[in-house]
Backbone bond lengths (Angstrom), bond angles and torsions (degrees), N, CA, C in turn:
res aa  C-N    CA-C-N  psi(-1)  N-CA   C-N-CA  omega(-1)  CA-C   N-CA-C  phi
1 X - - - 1.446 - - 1.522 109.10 -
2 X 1.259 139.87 145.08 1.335 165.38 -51.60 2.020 66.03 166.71
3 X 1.530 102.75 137.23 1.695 110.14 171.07 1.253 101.04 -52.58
4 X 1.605 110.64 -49.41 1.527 118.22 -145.26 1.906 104.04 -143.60
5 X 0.887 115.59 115.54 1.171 123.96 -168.31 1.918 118.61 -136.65
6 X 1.159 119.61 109.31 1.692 123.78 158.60 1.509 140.05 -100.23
7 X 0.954 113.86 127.79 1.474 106.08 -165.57 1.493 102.39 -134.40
8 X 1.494 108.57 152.78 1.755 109.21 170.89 1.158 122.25 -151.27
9 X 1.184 119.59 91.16 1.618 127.45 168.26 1.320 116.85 -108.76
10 X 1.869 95.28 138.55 1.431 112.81 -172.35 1.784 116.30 81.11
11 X 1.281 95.20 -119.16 1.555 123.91 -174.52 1.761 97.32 -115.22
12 X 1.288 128.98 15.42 1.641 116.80 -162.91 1.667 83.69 -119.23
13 X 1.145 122.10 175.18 1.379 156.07 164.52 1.166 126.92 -146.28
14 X 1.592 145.21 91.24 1.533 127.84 -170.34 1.396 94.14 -134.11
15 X 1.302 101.45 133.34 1.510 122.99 175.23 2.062 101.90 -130.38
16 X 1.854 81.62 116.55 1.450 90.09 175.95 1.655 122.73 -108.94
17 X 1.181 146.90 142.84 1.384 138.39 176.61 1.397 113.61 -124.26
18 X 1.157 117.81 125.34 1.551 120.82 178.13 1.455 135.50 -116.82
19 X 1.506 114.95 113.07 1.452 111.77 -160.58 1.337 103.24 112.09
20 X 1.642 137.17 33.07 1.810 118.52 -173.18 1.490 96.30 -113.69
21 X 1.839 53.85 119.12 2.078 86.28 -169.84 1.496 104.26 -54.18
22 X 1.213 138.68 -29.04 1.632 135.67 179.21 1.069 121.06 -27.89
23 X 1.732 109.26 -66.06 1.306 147.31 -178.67 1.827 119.03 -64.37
24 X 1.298 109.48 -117.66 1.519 118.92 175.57 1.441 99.79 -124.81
25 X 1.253 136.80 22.42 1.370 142.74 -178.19 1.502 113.02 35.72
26 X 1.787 106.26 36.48 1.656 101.57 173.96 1.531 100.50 -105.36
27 X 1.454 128.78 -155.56 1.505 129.04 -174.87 1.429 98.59 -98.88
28 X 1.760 106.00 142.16 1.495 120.29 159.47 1.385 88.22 -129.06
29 X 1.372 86.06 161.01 1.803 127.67 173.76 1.187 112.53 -140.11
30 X 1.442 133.82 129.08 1.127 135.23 167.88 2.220 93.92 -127.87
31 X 1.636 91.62 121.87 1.441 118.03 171.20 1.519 117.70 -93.31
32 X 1.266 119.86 137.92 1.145 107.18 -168.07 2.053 101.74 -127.50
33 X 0.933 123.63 114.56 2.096 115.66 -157.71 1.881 81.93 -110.88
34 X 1.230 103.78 130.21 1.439 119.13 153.44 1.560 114.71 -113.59
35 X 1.252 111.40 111.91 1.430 124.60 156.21 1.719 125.72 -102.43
36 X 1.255 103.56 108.08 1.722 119.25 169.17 1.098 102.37 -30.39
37 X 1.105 151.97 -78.69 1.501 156.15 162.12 1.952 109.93 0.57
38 X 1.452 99.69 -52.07 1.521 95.61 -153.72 1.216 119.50 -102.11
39 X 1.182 149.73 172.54 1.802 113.00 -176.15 1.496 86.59 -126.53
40 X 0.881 135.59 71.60 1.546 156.75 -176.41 1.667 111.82 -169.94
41 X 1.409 108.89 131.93 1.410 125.72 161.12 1.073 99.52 -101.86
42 X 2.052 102.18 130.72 1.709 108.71 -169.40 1.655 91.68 -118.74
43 X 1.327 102.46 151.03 1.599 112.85 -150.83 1.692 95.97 -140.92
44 X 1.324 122.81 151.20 1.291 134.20 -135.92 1.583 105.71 -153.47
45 X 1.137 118.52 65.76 1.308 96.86 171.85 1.589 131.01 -122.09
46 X 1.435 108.45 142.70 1.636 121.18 -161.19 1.416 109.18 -132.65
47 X 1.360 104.01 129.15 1.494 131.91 169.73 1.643 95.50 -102.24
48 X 1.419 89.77 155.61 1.547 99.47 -176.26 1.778 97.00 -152.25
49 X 1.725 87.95 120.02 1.612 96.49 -167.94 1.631 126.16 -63.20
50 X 1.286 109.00 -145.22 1.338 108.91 177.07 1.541 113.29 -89.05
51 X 1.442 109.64 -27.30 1.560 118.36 176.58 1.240 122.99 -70.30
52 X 1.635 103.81 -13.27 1.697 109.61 -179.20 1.664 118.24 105.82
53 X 1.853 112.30 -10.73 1.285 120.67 -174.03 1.941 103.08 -94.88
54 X 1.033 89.03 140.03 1.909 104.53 -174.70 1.485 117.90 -87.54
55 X 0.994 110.41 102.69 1.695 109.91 -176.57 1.877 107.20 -100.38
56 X 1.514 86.13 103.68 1.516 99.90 170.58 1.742 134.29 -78.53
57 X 1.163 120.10 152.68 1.443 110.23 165.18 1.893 97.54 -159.33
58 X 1.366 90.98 145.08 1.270 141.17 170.57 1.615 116.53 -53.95
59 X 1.365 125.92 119.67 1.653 122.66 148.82 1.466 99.16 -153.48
60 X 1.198 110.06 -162.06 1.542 134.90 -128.22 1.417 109.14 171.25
61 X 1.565 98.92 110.40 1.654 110.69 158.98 1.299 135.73 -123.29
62 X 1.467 129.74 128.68 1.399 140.96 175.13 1.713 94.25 -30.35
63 X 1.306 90.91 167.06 1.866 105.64 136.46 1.191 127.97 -72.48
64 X 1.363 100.41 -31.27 1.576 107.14 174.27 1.280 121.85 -69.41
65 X 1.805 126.68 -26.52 0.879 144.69 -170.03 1.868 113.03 -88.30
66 X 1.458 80.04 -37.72 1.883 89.88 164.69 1.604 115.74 -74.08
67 X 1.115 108.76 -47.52 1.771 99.77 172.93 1.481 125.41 -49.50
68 X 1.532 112.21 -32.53 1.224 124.38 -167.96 1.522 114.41 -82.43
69 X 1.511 103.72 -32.08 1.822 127.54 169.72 1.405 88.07 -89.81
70 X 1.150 154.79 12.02 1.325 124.94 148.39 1.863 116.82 -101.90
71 X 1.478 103.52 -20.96 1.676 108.33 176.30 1.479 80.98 -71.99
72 X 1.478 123.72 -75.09 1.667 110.39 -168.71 1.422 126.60 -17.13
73 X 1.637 122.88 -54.98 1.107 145.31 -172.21 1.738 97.77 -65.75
74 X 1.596 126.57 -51.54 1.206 121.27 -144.85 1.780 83.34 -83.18
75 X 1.144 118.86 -47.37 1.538 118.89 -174.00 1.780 97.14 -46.14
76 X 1.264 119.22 -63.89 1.507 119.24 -160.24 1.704 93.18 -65.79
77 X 1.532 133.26 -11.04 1.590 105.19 172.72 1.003 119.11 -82.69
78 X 1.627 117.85 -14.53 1.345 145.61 -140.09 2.118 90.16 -93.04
């Protein structure tokens, strides 16, 4: 695997990084699934330890919550 890698098919988004030194320098992924249906973007993110097992967790964002992570985002490119 590629340090740093993004990909997007369909309705999915997953951006994985491997080795971040911050953390425990093992691999995370955070997935991001948009369904038309739901008015929530459901989001996926997994660390995967030293033993090789993936510990996932779960969130969920408004629209409202996406607008606000997107001024965040545009200020920090800015």
């Amino acid at each position: 695997m590629e340090k740093h890698e993004i990909d997007r098919q369909a309705n999915w988004l997953h951006i994985k990084y491997d080795g971040e030194d911050r953390d425990d320098e093992c691999v995370n992924e955070l997935s991001i699934y948009q369904n038309n249906d739901d008015p929530e973007l459901q989001m996926l993110v997994s660390n995967v330890d030293f033993n090789n097992i993936s510990h996932d967790n779960t969130f969920a964002l408004t629209k409202d919550d996406a607008r606000l992570l997107v001024k965040y985002l545009q200020d920090w490119l800015n």
